[in-house]
MDAnalysis code that builds the backbone (N, CA, C; Angstrom):
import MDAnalysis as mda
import numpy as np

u = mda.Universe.empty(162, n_residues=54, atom_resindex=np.repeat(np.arange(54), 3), trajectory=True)
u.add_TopologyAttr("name", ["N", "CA", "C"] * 54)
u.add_TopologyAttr("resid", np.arange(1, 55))
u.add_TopologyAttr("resname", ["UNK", "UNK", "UNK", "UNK", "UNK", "UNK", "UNK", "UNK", "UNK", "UNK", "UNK", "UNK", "UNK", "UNK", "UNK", "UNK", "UNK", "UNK", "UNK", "UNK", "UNK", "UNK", "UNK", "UNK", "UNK", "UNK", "UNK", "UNK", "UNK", "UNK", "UNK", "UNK", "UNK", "UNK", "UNK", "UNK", "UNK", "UNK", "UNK", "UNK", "UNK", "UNK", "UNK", "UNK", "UNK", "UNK", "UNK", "UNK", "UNK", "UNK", "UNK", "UNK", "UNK", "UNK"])
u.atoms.positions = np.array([
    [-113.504, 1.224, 101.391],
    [-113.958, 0.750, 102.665],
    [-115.067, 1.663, 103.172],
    [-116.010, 1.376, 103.548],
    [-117.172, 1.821, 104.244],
    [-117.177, 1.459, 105.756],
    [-117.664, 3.069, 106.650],
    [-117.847, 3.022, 107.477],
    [-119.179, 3.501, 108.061],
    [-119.790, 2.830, 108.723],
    [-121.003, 2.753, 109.304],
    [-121.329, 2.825, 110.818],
    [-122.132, 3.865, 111.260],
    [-122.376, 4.149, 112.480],
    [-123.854, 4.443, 112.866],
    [-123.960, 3.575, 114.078],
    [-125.417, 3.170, 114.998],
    [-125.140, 3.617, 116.593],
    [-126.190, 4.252, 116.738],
    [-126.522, 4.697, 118.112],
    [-126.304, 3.295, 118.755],
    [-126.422, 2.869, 119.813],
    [-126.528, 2.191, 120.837],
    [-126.643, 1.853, 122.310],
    [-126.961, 1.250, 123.251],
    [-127.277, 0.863, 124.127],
    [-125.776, 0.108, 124.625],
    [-125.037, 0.136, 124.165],
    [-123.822, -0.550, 124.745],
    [-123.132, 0.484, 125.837],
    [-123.106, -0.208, 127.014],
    [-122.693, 1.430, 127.827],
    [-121.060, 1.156, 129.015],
    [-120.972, 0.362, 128.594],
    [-119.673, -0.242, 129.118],
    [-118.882, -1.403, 128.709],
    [-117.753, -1.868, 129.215],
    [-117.106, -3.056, 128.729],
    [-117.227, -4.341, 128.549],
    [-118.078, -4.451, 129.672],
    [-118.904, -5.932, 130.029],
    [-119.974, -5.998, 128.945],
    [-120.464, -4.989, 128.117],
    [-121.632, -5.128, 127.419],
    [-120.559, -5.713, 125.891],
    [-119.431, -4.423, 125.722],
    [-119.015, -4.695, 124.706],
    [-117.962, -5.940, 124.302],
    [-118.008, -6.388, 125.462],
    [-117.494, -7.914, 125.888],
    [-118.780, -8.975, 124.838],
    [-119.649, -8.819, 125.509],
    [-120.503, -9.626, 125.317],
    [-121.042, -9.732, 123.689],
    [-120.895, -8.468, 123.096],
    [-121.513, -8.444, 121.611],
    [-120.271, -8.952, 120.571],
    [-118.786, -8.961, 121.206],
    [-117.398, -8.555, 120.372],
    [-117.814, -10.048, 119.290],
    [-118.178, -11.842, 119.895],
    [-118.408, -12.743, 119.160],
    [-119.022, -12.655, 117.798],
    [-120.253, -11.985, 118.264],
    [-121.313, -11.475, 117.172],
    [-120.714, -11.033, 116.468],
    [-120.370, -9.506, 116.804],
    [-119.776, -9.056, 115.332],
    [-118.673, -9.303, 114.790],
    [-117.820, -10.201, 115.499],
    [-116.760, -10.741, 114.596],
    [-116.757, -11.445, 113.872],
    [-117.842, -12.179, 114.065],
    [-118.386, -13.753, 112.686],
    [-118.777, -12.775, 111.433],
    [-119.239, -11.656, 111.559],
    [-120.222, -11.011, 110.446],
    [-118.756, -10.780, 109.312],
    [-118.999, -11.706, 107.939],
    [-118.379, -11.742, 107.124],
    [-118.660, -9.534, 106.496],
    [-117.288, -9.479, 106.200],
    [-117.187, -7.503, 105.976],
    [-116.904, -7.063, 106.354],
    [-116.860, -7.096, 107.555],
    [-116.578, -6.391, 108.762],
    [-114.764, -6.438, 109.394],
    [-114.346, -5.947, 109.074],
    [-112.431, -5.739, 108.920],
    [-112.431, -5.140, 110.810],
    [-113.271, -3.999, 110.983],
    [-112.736, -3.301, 112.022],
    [-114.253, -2.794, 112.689],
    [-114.411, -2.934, 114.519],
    [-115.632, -2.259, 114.876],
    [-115.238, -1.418, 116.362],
    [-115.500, -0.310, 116.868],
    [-115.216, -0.423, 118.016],
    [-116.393, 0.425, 118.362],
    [-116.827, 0.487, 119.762],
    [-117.668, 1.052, 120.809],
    [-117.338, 2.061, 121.194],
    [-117.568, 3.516, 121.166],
    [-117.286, 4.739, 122.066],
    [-118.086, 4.696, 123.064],
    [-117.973, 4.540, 124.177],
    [-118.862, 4.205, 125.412],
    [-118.720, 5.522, 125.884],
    [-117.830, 6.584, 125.681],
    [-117.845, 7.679, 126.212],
    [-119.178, 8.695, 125.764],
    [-119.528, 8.555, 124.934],
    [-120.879, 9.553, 124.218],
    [-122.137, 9.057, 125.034],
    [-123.276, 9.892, 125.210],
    [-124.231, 9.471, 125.425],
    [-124.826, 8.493, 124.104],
    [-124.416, 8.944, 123.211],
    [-124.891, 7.510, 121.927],
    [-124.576, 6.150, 122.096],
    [-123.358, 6.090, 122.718],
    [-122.734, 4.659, 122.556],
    [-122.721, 4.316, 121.528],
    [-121.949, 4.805, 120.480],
    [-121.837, 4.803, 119.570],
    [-120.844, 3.568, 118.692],
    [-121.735, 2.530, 117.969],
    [-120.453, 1.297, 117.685],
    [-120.909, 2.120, 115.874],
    [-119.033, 2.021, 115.847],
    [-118.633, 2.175, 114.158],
    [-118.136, 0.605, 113.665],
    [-118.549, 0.572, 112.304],
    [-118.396, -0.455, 112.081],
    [-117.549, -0.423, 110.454],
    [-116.634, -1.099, 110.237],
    [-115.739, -0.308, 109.031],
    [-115.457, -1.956, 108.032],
    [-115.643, -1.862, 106.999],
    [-115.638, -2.970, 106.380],
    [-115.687, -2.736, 104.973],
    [-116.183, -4.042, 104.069],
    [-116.568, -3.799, 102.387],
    [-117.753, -4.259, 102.121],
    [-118.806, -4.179, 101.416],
    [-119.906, -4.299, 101.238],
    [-120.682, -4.376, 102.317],
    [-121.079, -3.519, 103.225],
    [-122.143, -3.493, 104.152],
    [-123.034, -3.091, 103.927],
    [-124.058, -4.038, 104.301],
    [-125.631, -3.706, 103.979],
    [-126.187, -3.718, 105.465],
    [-126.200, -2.507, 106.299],
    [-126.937, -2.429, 107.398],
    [-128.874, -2.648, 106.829],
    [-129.307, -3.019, 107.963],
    [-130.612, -3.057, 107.841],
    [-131.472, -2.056, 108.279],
    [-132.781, -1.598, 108.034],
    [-132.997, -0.308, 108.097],
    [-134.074, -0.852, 109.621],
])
């Protein structure tokens, strides 16, 4: 399993409300969550064959 992590702009619940659809359709993707506590906003994303885009 591969896990993958992106800075972000997600900065509260209402945001991570709004993206949860999106990334749940994305075939790979087993498990994602948002640390809204970091200044990164940091979403991990944990799955099998992920090909983030550069």
């Amino acid at each position: 399993m591969e896990i993958i992590k992106f800075k972000t702009n997600i900065s509260n619940q209402s945001d991570v409300t709004n993206v949860a659809p999106y990334l749940e359709k994305i075939e790979g993707i087993s498990n994602w969550q948002v640390d809204t506590e970091t200044e990164e906003n940091v979403l991990s994303v944990s799955g099998k064959d992920l090909n983030p885009r550069p």
